[in-house]
C-alpha positions as CSV (number, residue, x, y, z in Angstrom):
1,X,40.2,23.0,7.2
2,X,41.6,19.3,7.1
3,X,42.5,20.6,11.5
4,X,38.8,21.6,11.9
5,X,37.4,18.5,10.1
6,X,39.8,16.3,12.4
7,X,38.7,17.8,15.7
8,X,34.6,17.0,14.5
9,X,35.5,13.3,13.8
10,X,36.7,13.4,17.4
11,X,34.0,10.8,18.9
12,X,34.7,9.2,21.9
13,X,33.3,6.1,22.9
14,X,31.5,7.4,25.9
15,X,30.8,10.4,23.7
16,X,27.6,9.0,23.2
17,X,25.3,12.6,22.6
18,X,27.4,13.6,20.1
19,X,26.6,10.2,18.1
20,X,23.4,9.4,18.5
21,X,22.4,13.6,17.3
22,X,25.2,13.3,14.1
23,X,23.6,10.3,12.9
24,X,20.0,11.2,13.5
25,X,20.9,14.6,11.9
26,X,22.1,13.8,8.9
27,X,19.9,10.9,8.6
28,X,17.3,13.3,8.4
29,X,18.3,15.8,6.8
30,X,21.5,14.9,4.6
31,X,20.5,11.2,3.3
32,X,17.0,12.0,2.0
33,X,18.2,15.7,0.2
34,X,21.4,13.5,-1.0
35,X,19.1,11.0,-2.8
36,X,16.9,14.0,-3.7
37,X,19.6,15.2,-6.2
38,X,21.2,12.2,-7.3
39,X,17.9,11.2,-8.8
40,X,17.5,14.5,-10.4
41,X,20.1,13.9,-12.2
42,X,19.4,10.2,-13.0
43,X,17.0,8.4,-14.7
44,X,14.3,5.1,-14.0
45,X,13.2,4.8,-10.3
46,X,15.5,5.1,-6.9
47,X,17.0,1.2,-7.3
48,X,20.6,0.3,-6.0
49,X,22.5,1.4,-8.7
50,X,20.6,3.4,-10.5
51,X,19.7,4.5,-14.3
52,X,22.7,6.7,-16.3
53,X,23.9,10.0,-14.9
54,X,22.3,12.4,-17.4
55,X,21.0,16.2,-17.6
56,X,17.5,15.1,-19.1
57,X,16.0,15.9,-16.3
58,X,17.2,19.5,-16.2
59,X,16.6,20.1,-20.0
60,X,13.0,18.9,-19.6
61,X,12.2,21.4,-16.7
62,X,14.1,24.3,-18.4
63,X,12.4,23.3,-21.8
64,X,9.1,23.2,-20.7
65,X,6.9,26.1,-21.4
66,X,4.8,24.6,-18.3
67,X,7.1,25.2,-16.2
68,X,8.1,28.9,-16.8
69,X,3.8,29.2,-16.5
70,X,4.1,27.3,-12.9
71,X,7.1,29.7,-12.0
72,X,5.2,32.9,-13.2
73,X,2.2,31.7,-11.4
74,X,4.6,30.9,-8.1
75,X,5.8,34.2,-8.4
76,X,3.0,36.6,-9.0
77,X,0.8,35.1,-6.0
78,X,4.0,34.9,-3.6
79,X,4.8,38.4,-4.7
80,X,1.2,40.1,-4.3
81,X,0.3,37.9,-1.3
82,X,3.2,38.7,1.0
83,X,2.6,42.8,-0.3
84,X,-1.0,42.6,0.5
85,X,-0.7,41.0,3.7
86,X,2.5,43.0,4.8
87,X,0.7,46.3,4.4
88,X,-2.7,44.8,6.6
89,X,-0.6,43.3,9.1
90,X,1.4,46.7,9.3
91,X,-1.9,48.1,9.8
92,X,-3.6,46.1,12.6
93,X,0.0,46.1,14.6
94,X,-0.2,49.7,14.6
95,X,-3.9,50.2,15.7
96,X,-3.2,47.8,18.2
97,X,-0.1,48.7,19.7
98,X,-0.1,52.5,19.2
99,X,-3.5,54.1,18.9
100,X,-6.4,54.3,21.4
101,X,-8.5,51.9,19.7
102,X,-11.1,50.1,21.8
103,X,-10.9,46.5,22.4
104,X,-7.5,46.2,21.5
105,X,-6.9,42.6,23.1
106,X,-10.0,41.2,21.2
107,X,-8.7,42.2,18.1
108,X,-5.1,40.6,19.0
109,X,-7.3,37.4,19.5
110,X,-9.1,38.0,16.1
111,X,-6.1,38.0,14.3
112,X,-4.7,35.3,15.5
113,X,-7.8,32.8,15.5
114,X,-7.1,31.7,11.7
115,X,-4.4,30.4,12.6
116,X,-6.5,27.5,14.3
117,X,-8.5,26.4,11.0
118,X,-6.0,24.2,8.4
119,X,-5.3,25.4,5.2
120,X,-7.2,22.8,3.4
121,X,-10.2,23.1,5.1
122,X,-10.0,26.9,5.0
123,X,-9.4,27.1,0.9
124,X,-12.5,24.3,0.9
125,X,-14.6,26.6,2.8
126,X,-14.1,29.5,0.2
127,X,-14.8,27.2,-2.4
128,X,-18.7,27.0,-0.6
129,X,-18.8,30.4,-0.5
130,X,-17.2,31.4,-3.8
131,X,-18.4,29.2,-6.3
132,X,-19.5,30.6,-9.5
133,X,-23.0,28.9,-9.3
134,X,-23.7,28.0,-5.3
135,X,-21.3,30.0,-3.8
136,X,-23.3,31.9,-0.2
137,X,-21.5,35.1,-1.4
138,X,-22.0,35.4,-5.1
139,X,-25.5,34.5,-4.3
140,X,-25.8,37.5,-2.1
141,X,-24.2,39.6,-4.6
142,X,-26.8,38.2,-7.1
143,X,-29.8,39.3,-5.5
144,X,-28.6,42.6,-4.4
145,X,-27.6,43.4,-8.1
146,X,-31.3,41.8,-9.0
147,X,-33.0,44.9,-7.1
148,X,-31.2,47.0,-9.9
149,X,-32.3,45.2,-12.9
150,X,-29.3,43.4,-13.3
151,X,-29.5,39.1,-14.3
152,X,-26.7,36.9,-13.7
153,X,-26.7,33.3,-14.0
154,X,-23.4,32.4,-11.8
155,X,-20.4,34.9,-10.4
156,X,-19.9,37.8,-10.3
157,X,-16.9,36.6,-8.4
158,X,-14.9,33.3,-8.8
159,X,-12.8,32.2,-6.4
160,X,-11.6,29.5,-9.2
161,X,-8.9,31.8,-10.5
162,X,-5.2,33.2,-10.1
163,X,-7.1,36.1,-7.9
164,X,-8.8,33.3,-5.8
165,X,-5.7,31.8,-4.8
166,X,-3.9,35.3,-4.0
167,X,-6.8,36.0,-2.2
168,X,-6.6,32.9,-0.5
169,X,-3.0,33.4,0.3
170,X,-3.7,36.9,1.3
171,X,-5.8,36.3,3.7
172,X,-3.7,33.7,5.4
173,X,-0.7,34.7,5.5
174,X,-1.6,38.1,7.6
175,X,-1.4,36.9,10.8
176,X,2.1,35.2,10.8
177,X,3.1,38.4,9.6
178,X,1.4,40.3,12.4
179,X,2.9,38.1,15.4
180,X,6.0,38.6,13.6
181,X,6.0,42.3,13.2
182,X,4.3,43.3,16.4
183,X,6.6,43.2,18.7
184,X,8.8,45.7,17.2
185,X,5.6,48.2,17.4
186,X,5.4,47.8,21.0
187,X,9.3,47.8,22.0
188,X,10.2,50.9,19.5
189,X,11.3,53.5,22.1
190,X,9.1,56.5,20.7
191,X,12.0,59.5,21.8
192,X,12.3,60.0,17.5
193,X,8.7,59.8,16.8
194,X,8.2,62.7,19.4
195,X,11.1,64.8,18.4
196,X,9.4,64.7,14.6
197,X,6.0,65.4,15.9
198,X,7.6,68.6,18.4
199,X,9.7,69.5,14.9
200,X,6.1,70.3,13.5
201,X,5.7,67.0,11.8
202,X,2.3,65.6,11.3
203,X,1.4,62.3,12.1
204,X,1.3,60.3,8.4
205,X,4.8,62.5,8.2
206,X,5.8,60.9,11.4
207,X,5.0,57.1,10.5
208,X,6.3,57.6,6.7
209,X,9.5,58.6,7.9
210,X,10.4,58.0,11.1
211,X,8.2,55.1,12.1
212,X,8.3,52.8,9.0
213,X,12.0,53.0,8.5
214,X,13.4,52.0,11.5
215,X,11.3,48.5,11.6
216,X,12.5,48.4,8.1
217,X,14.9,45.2,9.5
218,X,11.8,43.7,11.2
219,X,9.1,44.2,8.2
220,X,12.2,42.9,5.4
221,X,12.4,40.1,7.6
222,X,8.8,39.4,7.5
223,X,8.1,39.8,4.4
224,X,11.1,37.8,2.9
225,X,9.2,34.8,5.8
226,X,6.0,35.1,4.2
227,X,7.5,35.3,0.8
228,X,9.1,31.8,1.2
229,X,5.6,30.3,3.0
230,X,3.8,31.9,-0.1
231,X,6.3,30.3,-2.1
232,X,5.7,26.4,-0.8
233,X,2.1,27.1,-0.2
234,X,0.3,23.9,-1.1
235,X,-4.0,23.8,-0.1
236,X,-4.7,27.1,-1.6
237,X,-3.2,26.3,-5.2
238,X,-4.3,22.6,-5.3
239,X,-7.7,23.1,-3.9
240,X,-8.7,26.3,-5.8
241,X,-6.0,25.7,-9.0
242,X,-6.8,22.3,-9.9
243,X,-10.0,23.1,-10.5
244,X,-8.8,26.3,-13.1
245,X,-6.3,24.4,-14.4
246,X,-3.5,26.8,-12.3
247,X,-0.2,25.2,-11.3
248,X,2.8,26.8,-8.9
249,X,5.7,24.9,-8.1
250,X,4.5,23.0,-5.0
251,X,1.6,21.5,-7.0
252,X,3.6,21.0,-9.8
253,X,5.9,18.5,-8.3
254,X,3.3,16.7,-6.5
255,X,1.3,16.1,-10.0
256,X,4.7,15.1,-12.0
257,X,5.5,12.9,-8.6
258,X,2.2,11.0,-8.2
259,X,0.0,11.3,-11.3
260,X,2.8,11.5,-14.2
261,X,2.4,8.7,-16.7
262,X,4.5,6.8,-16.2
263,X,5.8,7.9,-13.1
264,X,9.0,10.4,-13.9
265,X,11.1,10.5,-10.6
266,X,14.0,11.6,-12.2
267,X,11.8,15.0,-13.1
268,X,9.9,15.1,-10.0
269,X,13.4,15.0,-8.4
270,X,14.1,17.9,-10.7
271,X,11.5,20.4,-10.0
272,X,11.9,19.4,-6.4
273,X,16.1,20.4,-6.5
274,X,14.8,23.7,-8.4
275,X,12.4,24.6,-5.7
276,X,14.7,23.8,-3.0
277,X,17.6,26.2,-4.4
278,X,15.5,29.1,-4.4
279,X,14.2,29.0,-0.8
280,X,17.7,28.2,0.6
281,X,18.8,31.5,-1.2
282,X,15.8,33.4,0.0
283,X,16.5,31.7,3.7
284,X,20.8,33.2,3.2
285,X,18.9,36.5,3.1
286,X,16.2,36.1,5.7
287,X,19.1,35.0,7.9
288,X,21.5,38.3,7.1
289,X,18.2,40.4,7.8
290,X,18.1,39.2,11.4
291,X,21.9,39.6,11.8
292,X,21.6,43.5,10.6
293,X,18.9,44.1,13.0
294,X,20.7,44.8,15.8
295,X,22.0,48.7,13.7
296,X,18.6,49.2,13.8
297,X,17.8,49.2,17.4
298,X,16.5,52.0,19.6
299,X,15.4,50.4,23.3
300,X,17.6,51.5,25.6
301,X,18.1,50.5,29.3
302,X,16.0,53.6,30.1
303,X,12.2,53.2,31.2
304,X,9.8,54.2,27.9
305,X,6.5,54.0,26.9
306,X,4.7,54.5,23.4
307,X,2.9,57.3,22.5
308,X,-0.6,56.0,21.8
309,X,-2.7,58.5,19.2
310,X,-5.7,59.6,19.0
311,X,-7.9,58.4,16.5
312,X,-11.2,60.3,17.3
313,X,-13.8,59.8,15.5
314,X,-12.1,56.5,13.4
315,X,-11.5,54.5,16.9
316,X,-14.5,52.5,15.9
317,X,-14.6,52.1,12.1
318,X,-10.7,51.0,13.1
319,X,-12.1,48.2,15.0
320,X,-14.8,47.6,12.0
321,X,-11.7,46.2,10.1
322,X,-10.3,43.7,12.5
323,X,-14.3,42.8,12.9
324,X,-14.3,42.6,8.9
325,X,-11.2,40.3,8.8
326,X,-12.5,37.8,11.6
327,X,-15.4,37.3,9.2
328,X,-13.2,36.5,6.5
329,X,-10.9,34.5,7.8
330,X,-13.1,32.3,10.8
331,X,-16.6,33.5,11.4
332,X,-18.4,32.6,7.6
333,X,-15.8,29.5,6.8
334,X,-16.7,28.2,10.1
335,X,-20.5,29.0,9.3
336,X,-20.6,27.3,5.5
337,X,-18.7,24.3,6.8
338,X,-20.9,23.4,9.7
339,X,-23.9,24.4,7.5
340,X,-22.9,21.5,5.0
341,X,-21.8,19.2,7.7
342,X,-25.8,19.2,8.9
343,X,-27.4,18.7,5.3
344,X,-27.9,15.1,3.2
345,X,-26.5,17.2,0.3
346,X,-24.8,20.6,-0.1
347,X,-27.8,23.2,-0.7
348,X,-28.1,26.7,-0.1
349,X,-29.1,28.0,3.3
350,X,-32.8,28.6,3.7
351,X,-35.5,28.2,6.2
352,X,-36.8,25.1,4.0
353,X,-32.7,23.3,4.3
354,X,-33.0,23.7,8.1
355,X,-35.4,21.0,7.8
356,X,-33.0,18.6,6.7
357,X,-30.7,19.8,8.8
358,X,-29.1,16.7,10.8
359,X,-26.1,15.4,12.6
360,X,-26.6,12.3,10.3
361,X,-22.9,12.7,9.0
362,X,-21.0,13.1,12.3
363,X,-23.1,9.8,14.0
364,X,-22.1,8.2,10.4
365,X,-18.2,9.1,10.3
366,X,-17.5,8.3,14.6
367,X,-19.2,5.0,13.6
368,X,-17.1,3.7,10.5
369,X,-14.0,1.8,11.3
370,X,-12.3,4.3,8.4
371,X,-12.6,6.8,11.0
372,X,-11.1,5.4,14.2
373,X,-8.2,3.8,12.0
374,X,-7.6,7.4,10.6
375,X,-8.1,9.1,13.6
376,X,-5.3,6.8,15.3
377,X,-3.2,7.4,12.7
378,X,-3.6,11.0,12.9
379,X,-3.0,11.1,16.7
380,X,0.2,8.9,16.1
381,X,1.4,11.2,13.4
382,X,1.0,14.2,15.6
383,X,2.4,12.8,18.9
384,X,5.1,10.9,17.3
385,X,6.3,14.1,15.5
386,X,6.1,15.7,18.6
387,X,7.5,13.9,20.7
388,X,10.8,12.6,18.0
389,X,11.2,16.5,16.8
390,X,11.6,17.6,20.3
391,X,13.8,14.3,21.1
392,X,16.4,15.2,18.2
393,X,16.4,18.8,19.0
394,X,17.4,18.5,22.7
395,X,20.0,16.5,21.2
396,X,21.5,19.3,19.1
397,X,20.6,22.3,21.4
398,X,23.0,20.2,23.7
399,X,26.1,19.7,21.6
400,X,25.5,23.6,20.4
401,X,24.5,25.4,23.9
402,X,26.5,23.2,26.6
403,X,29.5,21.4,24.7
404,X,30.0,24.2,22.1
405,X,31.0,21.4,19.7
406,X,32.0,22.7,16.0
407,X,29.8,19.2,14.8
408,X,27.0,21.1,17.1
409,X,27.4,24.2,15.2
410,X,27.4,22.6,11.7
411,X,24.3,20.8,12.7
412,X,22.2,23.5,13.9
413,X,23.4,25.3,10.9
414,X,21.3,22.7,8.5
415,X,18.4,22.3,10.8
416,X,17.9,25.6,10.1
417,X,18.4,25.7,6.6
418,X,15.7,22.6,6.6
419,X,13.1,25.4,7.3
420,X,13.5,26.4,3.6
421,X,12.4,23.0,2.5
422,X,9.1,23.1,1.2
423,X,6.2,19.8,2.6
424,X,6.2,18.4,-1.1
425,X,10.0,18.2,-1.7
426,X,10.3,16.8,1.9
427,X,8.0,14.0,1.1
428,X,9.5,13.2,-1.9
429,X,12.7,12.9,-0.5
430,X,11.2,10.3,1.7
431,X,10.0,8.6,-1.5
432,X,13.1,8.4,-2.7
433,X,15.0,7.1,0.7
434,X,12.5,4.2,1.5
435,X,11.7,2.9,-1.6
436,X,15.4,2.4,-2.4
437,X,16.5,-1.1,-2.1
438,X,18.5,-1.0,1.1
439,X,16.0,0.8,3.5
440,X,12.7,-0.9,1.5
441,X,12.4,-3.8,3.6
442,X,12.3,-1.7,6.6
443,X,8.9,-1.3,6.0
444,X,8.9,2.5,6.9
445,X,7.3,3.5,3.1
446,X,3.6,3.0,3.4
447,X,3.6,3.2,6.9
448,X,2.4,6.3,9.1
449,X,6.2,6.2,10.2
450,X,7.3,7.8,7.1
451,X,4.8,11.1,7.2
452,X,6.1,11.1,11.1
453,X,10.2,11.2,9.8
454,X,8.6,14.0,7.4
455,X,7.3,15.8,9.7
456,X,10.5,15.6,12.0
457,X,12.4,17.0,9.1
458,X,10.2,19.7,8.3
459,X,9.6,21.0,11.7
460,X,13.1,20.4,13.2
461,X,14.6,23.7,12.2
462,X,11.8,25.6,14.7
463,X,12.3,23.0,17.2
464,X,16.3,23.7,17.4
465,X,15.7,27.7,18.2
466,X,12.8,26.5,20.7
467,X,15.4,24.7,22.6
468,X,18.4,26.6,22.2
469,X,17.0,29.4,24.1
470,X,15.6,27.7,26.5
471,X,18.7,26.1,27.3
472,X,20.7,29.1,27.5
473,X,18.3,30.3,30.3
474,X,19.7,27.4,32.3
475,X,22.8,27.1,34.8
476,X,25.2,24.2,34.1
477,X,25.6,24.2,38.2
478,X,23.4,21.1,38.5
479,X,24.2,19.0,35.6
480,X,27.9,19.8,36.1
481,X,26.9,18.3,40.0
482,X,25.3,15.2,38.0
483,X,28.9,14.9,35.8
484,X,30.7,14.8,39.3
485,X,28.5,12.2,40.7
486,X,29.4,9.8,38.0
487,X,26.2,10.4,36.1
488,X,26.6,9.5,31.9
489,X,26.0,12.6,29.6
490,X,22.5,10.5,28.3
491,X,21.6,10.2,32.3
492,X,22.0,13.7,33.2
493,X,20.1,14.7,29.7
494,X,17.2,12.5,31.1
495,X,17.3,13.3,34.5
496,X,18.5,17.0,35.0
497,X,18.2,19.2,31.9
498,X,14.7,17.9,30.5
499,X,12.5,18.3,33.3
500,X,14.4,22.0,33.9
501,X,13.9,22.8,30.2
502,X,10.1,21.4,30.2
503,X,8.4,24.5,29.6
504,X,10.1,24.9,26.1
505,X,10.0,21.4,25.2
506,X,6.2,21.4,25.8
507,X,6.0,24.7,24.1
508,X,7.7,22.9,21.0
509,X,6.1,20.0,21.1
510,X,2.6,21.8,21.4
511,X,3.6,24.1,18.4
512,X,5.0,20.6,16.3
513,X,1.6,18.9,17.1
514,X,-0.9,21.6,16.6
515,X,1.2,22.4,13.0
516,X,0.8,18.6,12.3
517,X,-2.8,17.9,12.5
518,X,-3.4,20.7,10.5
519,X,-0.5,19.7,7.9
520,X,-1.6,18.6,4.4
521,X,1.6,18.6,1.8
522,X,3.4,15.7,3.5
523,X,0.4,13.6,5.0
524,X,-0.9,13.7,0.9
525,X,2.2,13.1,-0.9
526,X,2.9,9.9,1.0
527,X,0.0,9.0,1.6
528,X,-1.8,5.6,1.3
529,X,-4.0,2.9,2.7
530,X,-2.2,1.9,5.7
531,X,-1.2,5.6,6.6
532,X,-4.2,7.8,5.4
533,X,-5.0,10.8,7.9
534,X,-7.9,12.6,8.6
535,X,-6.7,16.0,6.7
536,X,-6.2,13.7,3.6
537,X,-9.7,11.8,4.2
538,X,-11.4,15.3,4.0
539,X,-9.5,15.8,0.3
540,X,-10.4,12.1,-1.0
541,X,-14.1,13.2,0.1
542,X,-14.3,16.4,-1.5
543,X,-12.4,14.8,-4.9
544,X,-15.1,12.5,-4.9
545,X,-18.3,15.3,-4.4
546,X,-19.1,14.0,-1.0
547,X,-18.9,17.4,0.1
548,X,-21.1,17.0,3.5
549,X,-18.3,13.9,4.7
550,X,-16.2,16.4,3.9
551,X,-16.9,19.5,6.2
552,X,-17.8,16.9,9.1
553,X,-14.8,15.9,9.1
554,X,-13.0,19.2,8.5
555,X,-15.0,20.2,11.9
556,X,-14.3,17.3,14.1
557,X,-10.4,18.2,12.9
558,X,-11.2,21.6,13.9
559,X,-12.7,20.8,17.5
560,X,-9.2,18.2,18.1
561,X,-7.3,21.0,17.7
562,X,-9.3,23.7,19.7
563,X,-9.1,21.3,23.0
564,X,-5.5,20.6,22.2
565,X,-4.8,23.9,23.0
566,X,-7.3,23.9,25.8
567,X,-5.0,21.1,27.2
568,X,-1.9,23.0,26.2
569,X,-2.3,25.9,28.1
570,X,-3.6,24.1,31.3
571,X,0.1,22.4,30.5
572,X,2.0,25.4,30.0
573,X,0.2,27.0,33.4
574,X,1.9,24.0,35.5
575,X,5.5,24.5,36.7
576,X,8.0,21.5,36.0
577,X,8.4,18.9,38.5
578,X,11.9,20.2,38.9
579,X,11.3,23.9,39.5
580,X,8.5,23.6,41.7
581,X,9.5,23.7,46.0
């Protein structure tokens, strides 16, 4: 051990990759988890030295009946959440990849599409078209069951409820689930599935034993993924829960973090050490599940293709459902957000609302200075975390991929447990980093600086596997040709390996900017007047009933992101500068 630790502190002067990525690392990473739990177990705010070392903290969150309700609520919508949308994304990867169902690569494209609407504003949406009272869908329901004698004054449904956030969650979380899973329909060699179906087998037979078992690996790991989103998920159970009264985890630290009286970091820091435990052991497990993969497999080198079946008469009802989810999930939160974007006030849809239908709202927001000063910050915030997350991960794919340093390895090894790290324990980790008295006067705390080191830490771990294989994919011939020339390590970084690896960097740094305009947890939790972001402008709207401000907002946010991935895919379509002729 005391051999291994020796040969990491190995740091040359001229050494200067390895430096700059240890320090950045754990400057990132380490320092704000460190502070994280020695304030747990401290009281009084993050000063120099500190209050007493003391369990308090502990004893309050473990003797707290709210708590243990938080927990149970965590539980129960993480648990039916990632079930529910395990089984539909199971379902649309199979009618896509192996049956004859029409229109196949629309309903790929229909699955994915939610992915482009943020959280918040998707839980905001529902709450339009949900509400007990005003709600477009209970309304519906309402007069239909009016035709049949039956009188209702609000409901029947109500999305303000533990159901309304599972639902919520539900819905969401399918299609991570799906681009995760998918793959493993396609690329299943299909020589079993036809020796079950010559044995006599039928085909439910066929895909309950043969089928389903061997993506076992793949679907475990997916669902053990989605469990651990489900578990951080933030805009569903704040939006929809604090409205009910419903806490989880997530919301639980913000509230104790930001609205305590008087502010409790100690127990903030707490909860936050809690939360952070139990994803790092459900991200040990998700990590053995893709090592055990590989008994699983069944491609070999030979050529194959997938039996497609037959679903006869059901090929169309089959593409009803993907029709049935796009609804869901884009087409009517879409529809009631741009309907109350265009009114004075939120009413109802009706021929006599389209009269005051106007664009009133948008010509209101694109002229207040609010807007431009948030809108800067959030283009900073997204391009910063961009641009820094891809930075520090070049960095460390470098010392793991080319110099096969054991400080490389240990690196990578806690970017990637970073991914366990829920947005609201991230942010208050910053909390506790830059308001403590030897980094307050840098000035980060406050500043849109801080949600853009948040950000880094949050998205670094998917970053590092980003540019790790695209690294591998590149020969050492020409920065080894650099090396001989007398080129420094930084130099031949700069000039050599980035513009060869541009295609993954800007396939990261799309993926870390599209992710951060649509963020919510971090951008809220450190959020104030100097830093505010659009996403959180939309929630200090809607908190205040401006519900119209609101959804125009939510929709310009909605149309930024659309042409960034307009202008991402021109990008991607362009060969680096140093691959082309």
């Amino acid at each position: 051990m005391g051999k291994r630790i020796r040969e990491i502190l190995k740091l040359s002067p001229s050494n200067g990759v390895l430096v700059l990525a240890v320090i950045v690392t754990l400057w990132l990473l380490f320092v704000p988890m460190l502070l994280l739990l020695l304030n747990s177990v401290r009281t009084g705010p993050p000063t120099f030295l500190g209050g007493p070392w003391t369990l308090r903290n502990y004893i309050l969150v473990f003797s707290s009946p709210f708590f243990y309700e938080a927990l149970a609520n965590t539980a129960i919508i993480s648990v039916i959440s990632t079930l529910g949308g395990l089984a539909i994304a199971v379902v649309f990867a199979w009618l896509i990849e192996r049956t004859d169902m029409p229109f196949r690569e629309m309903a790929w494209i229909a699955v994915l599409l939610p992915l482009a609407i943020p959280g918040v504003l998707f839980a905001l949406s529902w709450m339009l078209l949900l509400a007990p009272r005003v709600g477009l869908i209970n309304i519906g329901i309402r007069e239909v069951l009016s035709l049949f004698g039956f009188s209702l004054e609000e409901g029947p449904l109500d999305i303000q409820s533990l159901w309304g956030i599972i639902y919520l969650s539900w819905l969401r979380g399918v299609s991570t689930i799906f681009l995760m899973i998918v793959g493993a329909f396609r690329m299943m060699d299909p020589a079993l599935e036809e020796a079950a179906r010559l044995s006599g087998a039928n085909p439910k037979s066929v895909l309950r034993r043969i089928t389903l078992p061997l993506l076992m690996p793949a679907l475990a790991a997916a669902g053990i993924y989605s469990f651990v989103s489900h578990l951080e998920s933030f805009e569903a159970p704040l939006t929809v829960g604090l409205a009910a009264g419903i806490f989880v985890l997530s919301t639980l630290i913000y509230f104790t973090a930001r609205y305590h009286v008087p502010v409790d970091y100690g127990l903030s820091a707490a909860y936050a050490v809690f939360f952070m435990a139990i994803m790092t052991v459900l991200s040990y497990f998700y990590t053995r599940m893709i090592r055990r993969g590989e008994r699983f497999a069944v491609i070999r080198g030979r050529d194959f293709r997938p039996v497609r079946y037959s679903l006869g008469r059901w090929r169309y009802p089959a593409l009803g459902l993907f029709a049935l989810y796009f609804s869901l999930t884009v087409i009517c939160p879409l529809f009631v957000l741009i309907w109350a974007s265009l009114v004075p006030y939120y009413v109802v849809p009706s021929l006599e609302a389209i009269e005051m239908a106007s664009f009133n709202h948008y010509i209101n927001i694109a002229t207040s200075p609010r807007f431009l000063h948030d809108l800067i910050n959030t283009v900073v915030m997204a391009v910063g975390a961009g641009v820094a997350t891809m930075l520090v991960a070049l960095l460390i794919s470098w010392l793991v991929v080319r110099l096969k340093h054991p400080a490389g390895f240990m690196l990578d090894s806690l970017t990637f447990i970073s991914y366990a790290i829920p947005g609201v324990v991230v942010a208050l980790a910053m909390i506790f980093v830059y308001l403590h008295p030897l980094f307050r006067h840098v000035g980060i705390y406050g500043s849109i600086w801080i949600i853009v080191l948040g950000l880094v830490t949050q998205y670094l771990a998917f970053a590092t596997r980003t540019t790790n294989a695209g690294l591998l994919q590149i020969h050492q011939e020409l920065e080894e040709a650099a090396s001989v020339s007398g080129a420094t390590r930084l130099r031949t970084i700069w000039k050599i390996t980035s513009p060869l690896l541009m295609p993954s960097l800007v396939a990261g740094w799309i993926w870390v900017v599209a992710h951060s305009l649509r963020t919510f947890s971090v951008p809220l939790v450190l959020a104030s007047e100097n830093n505010e972001v659009l996403s959180v402008w939309i929630w200090i709207y809607w908190q205040a009933g401006r519900i119209p401000e609101a959804a125009a907002i939510g929709v310009i946010l909605i149309f930024i992101t659309a042409a960034l991935g307009l202008a991402a895919r021109r990008m991607l379509r362009e060969p680096p500068a140093a691959a082309r002729p």
